[in-house]
VOGU-3710 file (C-alpha; in Angstrom, 3 decimals, decimal comma):
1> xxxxxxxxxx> -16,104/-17,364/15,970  -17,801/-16,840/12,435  -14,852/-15,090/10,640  -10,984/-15,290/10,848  -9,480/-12,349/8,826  -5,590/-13,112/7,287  -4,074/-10,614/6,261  -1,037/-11,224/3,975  1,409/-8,448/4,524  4,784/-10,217/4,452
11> xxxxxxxxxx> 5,620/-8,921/0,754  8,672/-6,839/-0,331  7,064/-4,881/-3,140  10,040/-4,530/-5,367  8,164/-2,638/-7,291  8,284/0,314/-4,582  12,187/-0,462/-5,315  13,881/2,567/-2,438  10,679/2,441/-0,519  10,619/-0,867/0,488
21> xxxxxxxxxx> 14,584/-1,194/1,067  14,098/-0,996/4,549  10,442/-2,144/5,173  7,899/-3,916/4,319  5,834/-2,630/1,462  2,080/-2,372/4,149  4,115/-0,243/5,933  5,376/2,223/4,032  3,483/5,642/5,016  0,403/6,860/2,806
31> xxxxxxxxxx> -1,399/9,671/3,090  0,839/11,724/5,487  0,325/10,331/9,085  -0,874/6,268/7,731  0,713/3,346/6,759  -0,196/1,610/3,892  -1,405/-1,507/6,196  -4,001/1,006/8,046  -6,805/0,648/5,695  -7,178/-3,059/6,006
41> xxxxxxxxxx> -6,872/-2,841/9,417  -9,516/-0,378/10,008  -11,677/-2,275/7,457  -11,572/-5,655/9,415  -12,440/-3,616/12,881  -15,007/-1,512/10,810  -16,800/-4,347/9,954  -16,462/-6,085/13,533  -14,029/-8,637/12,327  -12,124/-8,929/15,236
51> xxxxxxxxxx> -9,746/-12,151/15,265  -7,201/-11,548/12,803  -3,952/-12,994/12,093  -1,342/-11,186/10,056  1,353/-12,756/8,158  4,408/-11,380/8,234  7,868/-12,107/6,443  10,018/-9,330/5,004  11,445/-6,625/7,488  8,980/-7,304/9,354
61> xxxxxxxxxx> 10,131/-4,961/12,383  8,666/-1,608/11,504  5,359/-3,672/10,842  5,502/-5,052/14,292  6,315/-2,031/16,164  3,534/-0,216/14,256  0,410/-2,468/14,723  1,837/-3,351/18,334  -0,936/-5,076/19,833  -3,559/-3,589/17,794
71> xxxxxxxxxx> -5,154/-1,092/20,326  -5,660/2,095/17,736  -7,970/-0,273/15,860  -9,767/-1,695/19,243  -8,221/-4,974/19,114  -6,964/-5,014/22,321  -9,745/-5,803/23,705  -10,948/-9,055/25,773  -12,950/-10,869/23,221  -10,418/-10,150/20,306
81> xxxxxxxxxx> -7,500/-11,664/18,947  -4,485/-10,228/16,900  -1,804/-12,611/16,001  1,566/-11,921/14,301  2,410/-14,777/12,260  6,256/-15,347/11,134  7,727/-17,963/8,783  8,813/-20,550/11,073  9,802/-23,358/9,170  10,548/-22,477/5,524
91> xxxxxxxxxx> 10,201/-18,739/3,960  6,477/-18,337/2,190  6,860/-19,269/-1,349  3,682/-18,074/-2,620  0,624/-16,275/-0,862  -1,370/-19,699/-0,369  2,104/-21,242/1,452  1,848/-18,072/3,875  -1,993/-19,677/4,801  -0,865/-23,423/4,284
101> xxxxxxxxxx> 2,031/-22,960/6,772  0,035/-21,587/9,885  -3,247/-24,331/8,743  -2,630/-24,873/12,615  -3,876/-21,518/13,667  -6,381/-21,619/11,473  -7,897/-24,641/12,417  -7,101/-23,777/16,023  -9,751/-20,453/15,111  -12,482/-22,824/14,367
111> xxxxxxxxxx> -13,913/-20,116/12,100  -16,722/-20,751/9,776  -15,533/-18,493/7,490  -11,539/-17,305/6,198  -11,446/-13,882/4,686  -7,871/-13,605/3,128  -6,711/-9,532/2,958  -3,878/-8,262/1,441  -1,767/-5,212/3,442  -1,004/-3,415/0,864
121> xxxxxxxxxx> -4,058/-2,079/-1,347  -5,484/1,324/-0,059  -9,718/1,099/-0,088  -11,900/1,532/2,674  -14,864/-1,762/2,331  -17,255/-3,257/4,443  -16,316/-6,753/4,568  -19,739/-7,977/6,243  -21,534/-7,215/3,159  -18,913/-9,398/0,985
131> xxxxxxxxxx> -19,631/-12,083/3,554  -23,443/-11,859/3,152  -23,348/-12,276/-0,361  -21,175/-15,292/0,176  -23,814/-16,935/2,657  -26,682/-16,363/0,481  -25,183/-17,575/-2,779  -24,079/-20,838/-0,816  -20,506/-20,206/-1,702  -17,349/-22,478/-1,235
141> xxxxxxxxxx> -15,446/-19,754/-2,071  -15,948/-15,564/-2,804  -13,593/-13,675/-4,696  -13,873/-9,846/-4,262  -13,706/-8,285/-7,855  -13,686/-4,613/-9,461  -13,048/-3,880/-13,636  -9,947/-2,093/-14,318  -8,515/-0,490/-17,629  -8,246/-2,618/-20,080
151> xxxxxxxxxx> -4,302/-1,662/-20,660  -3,838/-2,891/-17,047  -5,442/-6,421/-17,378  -1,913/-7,581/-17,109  -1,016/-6,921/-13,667  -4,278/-8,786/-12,403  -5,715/-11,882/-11,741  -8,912/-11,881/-14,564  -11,758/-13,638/-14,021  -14,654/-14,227/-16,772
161> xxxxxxxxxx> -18,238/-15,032/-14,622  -22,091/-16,027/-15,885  -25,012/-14,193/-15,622  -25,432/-14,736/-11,740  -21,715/-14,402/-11,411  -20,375/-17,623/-10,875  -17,127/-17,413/-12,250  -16,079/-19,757/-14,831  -12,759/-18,975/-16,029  -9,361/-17,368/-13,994
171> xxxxxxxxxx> -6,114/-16,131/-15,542  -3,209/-14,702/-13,919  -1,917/-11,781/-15,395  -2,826/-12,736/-19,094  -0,838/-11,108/-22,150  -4,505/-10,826/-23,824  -7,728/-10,997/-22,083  -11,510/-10,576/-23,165  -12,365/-9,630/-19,637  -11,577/-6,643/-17,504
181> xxxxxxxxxx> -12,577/-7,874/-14,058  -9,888/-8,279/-12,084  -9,218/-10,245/-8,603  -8,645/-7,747/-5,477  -7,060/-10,741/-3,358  -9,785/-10,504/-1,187  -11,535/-13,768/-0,807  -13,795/-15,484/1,697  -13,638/-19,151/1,784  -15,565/-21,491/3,823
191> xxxxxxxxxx> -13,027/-22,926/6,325  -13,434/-26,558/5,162  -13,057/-25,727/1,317  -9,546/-23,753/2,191  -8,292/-26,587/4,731  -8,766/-29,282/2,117  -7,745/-27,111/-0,766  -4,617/-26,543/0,942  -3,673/-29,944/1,933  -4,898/-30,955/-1,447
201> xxxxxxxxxx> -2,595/-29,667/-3,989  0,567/-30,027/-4,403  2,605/-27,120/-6,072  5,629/-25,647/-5,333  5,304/-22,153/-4,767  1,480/-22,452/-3,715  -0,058/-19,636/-4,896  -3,875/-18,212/-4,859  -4,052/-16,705/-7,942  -2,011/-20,046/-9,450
211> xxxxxxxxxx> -3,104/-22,888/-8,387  -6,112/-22,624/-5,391  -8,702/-20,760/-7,541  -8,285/-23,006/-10,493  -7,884/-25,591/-8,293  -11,984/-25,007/-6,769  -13,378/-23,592/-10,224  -15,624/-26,779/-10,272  -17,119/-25,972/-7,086  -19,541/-22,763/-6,379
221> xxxxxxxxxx> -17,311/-19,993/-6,583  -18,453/-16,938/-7,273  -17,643/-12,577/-7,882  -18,818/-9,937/-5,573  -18,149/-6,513/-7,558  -17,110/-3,752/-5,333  -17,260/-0,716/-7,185  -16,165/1,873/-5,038  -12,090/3,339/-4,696  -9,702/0,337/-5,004
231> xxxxxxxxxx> -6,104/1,001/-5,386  -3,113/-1,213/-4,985  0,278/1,473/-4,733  2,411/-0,728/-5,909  4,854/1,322/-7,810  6,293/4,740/-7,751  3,826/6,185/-10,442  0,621/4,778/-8,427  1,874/5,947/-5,447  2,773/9,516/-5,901
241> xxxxxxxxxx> -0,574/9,555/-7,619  -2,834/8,463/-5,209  -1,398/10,061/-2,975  -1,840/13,396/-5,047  -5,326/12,663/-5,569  -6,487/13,067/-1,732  -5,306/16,927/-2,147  -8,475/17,378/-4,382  -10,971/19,634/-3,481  -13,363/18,065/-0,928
251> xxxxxxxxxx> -15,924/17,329/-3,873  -13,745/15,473/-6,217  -11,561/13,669/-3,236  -11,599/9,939/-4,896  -11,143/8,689/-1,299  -13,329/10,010/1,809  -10,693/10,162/4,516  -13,115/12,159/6,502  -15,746/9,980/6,804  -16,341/10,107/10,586
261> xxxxxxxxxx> -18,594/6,671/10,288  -15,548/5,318/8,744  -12,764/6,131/10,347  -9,197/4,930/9,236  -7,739/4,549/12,390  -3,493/4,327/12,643  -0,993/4,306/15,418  0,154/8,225/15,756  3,309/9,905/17,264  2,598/12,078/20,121
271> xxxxxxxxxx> 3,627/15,910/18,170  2,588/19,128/18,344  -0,057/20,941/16,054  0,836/22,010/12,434  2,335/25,355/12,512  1,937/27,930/9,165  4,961/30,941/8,684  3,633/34,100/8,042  4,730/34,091/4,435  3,573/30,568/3,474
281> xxxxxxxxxx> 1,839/29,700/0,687  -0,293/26,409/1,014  -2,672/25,218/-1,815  -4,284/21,633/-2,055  -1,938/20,062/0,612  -1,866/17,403/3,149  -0,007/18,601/6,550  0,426/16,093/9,333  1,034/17,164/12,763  4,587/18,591/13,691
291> xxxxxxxxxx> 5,016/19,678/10,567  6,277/23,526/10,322  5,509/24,984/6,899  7,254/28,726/6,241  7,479/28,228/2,600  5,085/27,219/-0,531  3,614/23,814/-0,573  1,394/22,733/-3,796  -0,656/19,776/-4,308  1,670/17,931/-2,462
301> xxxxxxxxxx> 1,691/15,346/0,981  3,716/16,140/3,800  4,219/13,759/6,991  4,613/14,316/10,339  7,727/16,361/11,550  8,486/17,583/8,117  9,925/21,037/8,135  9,697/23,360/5,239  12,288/26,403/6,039  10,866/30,054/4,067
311> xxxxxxxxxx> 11,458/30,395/0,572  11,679/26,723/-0,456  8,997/25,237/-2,826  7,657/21,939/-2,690  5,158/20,793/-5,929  3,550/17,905/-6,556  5,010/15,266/-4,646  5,348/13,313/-1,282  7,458/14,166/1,944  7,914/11,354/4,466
321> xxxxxxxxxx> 8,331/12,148/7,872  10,745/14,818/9,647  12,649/15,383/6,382  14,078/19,170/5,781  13,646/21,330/3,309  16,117/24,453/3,498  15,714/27,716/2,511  15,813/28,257/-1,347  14,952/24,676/-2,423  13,272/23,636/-5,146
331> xxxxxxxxxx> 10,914/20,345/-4,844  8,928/19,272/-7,942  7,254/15,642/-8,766  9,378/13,681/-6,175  9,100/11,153/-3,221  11,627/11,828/-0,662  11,882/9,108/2,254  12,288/10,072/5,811  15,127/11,794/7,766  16,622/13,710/4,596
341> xxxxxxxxxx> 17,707/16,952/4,307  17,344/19,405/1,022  20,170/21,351/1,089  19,929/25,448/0,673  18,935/26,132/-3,000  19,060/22,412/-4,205  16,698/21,855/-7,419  14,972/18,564/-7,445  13,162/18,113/-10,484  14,882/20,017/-13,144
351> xxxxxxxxxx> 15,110/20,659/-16,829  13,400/18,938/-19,910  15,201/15,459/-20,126  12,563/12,810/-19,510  15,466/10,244/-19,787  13,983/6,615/-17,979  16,274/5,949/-15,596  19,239/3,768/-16,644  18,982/0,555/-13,746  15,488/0,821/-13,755
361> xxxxxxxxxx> 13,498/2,051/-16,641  9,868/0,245/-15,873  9,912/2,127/-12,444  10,602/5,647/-13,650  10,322/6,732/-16,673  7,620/9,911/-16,576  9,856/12,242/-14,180  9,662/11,120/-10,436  12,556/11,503/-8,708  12,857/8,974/-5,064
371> xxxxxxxxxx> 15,449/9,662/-2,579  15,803/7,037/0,154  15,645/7,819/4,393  18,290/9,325/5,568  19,942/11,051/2,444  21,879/14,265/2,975  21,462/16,831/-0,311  23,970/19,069/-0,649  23,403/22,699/-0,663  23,042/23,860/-4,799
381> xxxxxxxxxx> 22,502/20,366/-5,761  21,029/19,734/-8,623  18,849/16,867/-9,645  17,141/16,182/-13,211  14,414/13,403/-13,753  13,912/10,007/-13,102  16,302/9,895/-10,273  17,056/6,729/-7,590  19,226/8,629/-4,601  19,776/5,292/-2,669
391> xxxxxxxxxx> 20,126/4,809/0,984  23,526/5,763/2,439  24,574/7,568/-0,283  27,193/10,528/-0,391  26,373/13,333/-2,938  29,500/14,269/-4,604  28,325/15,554/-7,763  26,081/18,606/-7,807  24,277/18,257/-11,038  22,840/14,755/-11,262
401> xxxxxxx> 21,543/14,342/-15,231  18,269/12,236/-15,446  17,961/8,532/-15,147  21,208/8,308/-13,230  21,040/6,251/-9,543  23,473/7,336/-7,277  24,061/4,341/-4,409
//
């Protein structure tokens, strides 16, 4: 075997805050009939990478049940092998602990190569290209890299390379930066540089970003730029927009899901074809299958099984799967989990008050409102901005003012 692919998909993503209540952040849906964990997937069999392990940790149940054993992205096969990897001594600590506490299956691999994936960024790359570069550079270790906006340096790993771009310098998440390249956490590492960079240092929380990279600076490491879509969803307002973007016309679509030499592949529910009312309205739209649409849906994402009853409006935002939308309702810039139900003539998204919300101002603050699975809205509801409707709760009050959370 010449490549063993990790993928690291046991985070929470707090950040996604209702989302990720009751899973794990790779598998929270994307893109209507996905799951955020698909694109990594279909990468790695894409690119023929066919012995993978995937290490899971948080909820991991819906992520189990989802990738099974891996047959909608042909790794079911003889000469392939998927492994689900659980915590089994301590819980990971840091994303280098996830690798350092299953060393055994990767030595057991007897790859020459580790590529180490994250589950939860949405991109569609050709990992046999990254590997090439590594090979012919003589790499110990390959970091895949992209520039971001320079207000978002923050959030990443930055890295500061030469000429021939060996890199020379790594931050994690500086305050101030005079680079803009930032770390995908995707690297390749020759087996025998991870094994004894692993069982070399000593840090609590043994982290990548930390401690490895700094750790193997001395040594050839070196950037591969990828410069095509890149996105990690990590938050409401990323999200809901990247999502948003794949309703653009087929010219400006920022992400080619309909690339047929491509293909994002993704376990899918057995459900009838999309069905339009006679007096919808549809314009820029995603519609999965079983979805009924008798009403008017705009630049907005709609799972599978989602039912929008005539005269309800749904604008600019996401609907997870089998929710209902009764007649009347009004739907505007919101994420709404599955299994809910929009009462008749509820009003989500209304008024001018931009108010952050009150537990949680650094997740919404620019007018998304986020109801978890399962929530019932009352008929004539009400609901301003910046809204958290969480999980299991009762609606007693039918005008909700913005930033409030209702639990």
């Amino acid at each position: 075997m010449e490549t063993l692919a990790l993928i690291l998909a046991g985070g929470r993503g707090s950040r996604l805050d209702i989302l990720s209540e009751k899973r794990v952040k790779p598998a929270v849906p994307f893109a209507g009939k996905y799951r955020i964990i698909d694109f990594t997937l279909s990468n790695c069999s894409n690119s023929g990478i066919y012995h993978i392990g995937i290490l899971t940790q948080y909820l991991p149940l819906s992520l189990n049940e989802h990738i099974g054993v891996g047959k909608p992205w042909d790794l079911d096969r003889r000469d392939t092998r998927l492994t689900l990897l659980q915590p089994y001594k301590d819980w990971y600590s840091g994303t280098a602990d996830a690798v350092l506490q299953n060393i055994e299956f990767v030595k057991r691999a007897k790859a020459k190569y580790v590529l180490i994936l994250s589950g939860d960024h949405v991109y569609k790359m050709d990992y046999r290209k990254m590997i090439e570069d590594h090979k012919k550079r003589g790499s110990e270790l390959t970091i895949g890299v992209q520039e971001v906006a320079w207000e978002e340096t923050h959030q990443f790993g930055i890295l500061s390379t030469d000429d021939d771009l060996r890199i020379n310098a790594f931050r994690e998440k500086p305050k101030t930066t005079d680079s803009n390249l930032a770390s995908m956490g995707i690297y390749v590492f020759n087996t025998d540089t991870l094994l004894e960079a692993l069982e070399t240092v000593k840090e609590p929380d043994l982290d990548f970003g930390k401690h490895i990279i700094p750790y193997l600076l001395k040594r050839k490491v070196y950037a591969y730029v990828f410069k095509d879509y890149w996105k990690d969803v990590g938050t409401y307002q990323a999200y809901l927009d990247a999502s948003l973007e794949l309703t653009s016309t087929v010219d400006k679509i920022p992400l080619d899901m309909y690339d047929r030499d491509w293909k994002i592949h993704t376990k899918s529910e057995e459900m009838p074809s999309v069905k339009i009312g006679s007096n919808a309205v549809i314009s820029q739209a995603l519609i999965s299958n079983g979805t009924i649409v008798a009403g008017e849906v705009t630049r907005s994402v709609l799972s599978p099984g989602v039912i929008v009853h005539p005269t309800a409006k749904i604008k600019n935002s996401v609907i997870l799967n089998d929710t209902e939308i009764m007649p009347g309702a009004i739907i505007e810039n919101a994420i709404i989990d599955k299994n809910v139900r929009i009462g008749y003539n509820a009003r989500i998204g209304f008024g001018t008050d931009n108010s952050p919300n009150k537990e949680k101002p650094e997740l919404l603050y620019s007018g998304i409102n986020v109801i978890a699975k399962g929530v019932q809205i009352p008929d004539h509801t009400i609901i301003e901005r910046n809204c958290r409707i969480m999980s299991g709760a009762i609606i007693k009050d039918k005008h909700i003012r913005s930033g409030s959370t209702i639990k």
